[in-house]
N, C-alpha and C positions, 0 to 999 in steps of 0.2 A: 592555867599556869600554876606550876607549884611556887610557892613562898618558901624562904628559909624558915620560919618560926611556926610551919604548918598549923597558922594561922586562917580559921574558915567564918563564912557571914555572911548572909545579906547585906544587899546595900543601903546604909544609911542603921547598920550597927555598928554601936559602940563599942570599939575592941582594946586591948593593950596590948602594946608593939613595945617589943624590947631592942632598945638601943645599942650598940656596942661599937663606943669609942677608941679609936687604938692612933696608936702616935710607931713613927722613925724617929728613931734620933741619931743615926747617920744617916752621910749620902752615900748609896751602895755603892758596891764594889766589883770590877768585872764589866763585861758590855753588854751590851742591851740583847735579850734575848732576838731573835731571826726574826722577822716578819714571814708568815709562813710562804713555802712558794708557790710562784705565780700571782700573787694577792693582787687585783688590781684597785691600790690602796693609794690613797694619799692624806696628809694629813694637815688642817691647814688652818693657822689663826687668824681669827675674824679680829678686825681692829675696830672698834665702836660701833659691836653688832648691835642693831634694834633691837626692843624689847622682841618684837615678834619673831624673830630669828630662834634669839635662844629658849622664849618659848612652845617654838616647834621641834627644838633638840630635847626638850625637857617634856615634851610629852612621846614625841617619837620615842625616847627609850622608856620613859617613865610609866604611861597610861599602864601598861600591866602590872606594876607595882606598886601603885597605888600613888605616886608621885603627884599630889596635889596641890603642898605646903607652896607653892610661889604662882599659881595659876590664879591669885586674886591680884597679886602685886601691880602697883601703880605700874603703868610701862614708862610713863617719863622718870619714876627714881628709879629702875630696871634698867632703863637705859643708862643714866647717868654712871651706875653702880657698875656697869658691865666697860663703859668708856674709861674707866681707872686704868692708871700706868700697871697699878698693884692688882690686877684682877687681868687674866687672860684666858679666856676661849676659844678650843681645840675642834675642830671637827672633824673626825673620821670622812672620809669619801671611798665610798666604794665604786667602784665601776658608773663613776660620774655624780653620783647622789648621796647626802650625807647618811650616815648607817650606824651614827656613834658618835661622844662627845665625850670631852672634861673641862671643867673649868678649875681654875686654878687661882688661889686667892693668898694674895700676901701683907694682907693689909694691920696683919696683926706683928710688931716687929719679932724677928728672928724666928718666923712660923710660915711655912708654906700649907695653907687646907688645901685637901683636893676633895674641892664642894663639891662636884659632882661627877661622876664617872658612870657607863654604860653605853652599849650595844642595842641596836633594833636586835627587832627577834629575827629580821630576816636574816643576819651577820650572825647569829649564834651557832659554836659549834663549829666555825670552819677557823678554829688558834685563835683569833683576832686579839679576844681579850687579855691575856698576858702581856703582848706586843705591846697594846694600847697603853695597857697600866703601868708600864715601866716605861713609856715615849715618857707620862705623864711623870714619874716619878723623876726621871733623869730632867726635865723641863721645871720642875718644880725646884730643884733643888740645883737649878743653874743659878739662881739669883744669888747675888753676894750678901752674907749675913744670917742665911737658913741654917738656922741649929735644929729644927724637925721639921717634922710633914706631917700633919694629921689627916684622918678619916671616919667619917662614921656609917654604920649601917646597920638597915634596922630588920626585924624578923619576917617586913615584907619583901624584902628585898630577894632578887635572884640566891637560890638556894649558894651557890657556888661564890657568892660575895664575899664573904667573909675566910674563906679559907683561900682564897683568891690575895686578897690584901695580908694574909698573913704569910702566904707562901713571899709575896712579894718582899720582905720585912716587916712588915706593919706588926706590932700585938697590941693589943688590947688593954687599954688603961683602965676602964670603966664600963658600967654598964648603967642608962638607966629605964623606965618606965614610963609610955606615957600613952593617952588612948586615944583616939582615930578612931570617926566615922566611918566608915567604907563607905565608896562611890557605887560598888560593883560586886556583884554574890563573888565569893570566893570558896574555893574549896570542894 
């Protein structure tokens, strides 16, 4: 898999992953882009999923990414944190099985994050992501009180990320630096 930050290593080197933060500060305008056709898609929030649920969304999309920053996490404050009114997770299903995820966090007043967003790699490529990230973005900013949305993403991340979030409205407030083992040769 390529990274955005063609970023390469062996496992268990030291690298630096460039972060880049970007904020909406409105709620778009216009409807939601088509769900492409025929998709056999549904989309569906989990109300006080287990630790292990969103666990397995969070490696399902993540493991090629390098997503490992919540794989030590207690599961009983995982769980607690995930059972919040102000925190909701989204799961993609694809023809029965989930294929995709966001989670959605409001816990900071007048701020919707969208902590986490991504596709399996078997869903890549057939539109989904677009679709998703604007379900996510119009969800996000249904709540009463949302003056932005944030995002971040880092130079591991799927190459198409960041111009992804920006196509959406998101840009880019900040940028920072920070370094990561690798799990996994890359490159």
């Amino acid at each position: 898999m390529t990274n955005a930050g063609g970023i390469t290593g062996r496992a268990g080197d030291r690298v630096s992953v460039a972060i880049t933060w970007l904020e909406m500060g409105r709620r778009p305008d216009g409807a939601h882009p088509p769900l492409p056709m025929n998709a056999p898609v549904a989309l569906v929030r989990a109300k006080a999923p287990p630790a292990a649920y969103f666990l397995y969304l969070y490696r399902l999309v993540g493991e090629a990414w390098e997503w490992t920053d919540r794989l030590d996490d207690d599961p009983a404050t995982l769980a607690a944190e995930l059972a919040r009114e102000d925190m909701a997770l989204h799961t993609l299903m694809w023809e029965g099985w989930p294929a995709g995820f966001f989670l959605l966090d409001w816990r900071q007043a007048g701020v919707c994050d969208l902590g986490y967003f991504g596709l399996c790699e078997a869903t890549r490529g057939r539109g989904l992501a677009r679709w998703l990230l604007s379900e996510a973005i119009h969800a996000g900013w249904s709540r009463p009180g949302v003056e932005k949305m944030t995002v971040n993403t880092c130079a591991l991340d799927h190459p198409s990320a960041l111009p992804l979030y920006q196509r959406a409205g998101f840009s880019p407030v900040r940028r920072t630096e920070v370094e990561r083992v690798l799990t996994r040769d890359i490159g």
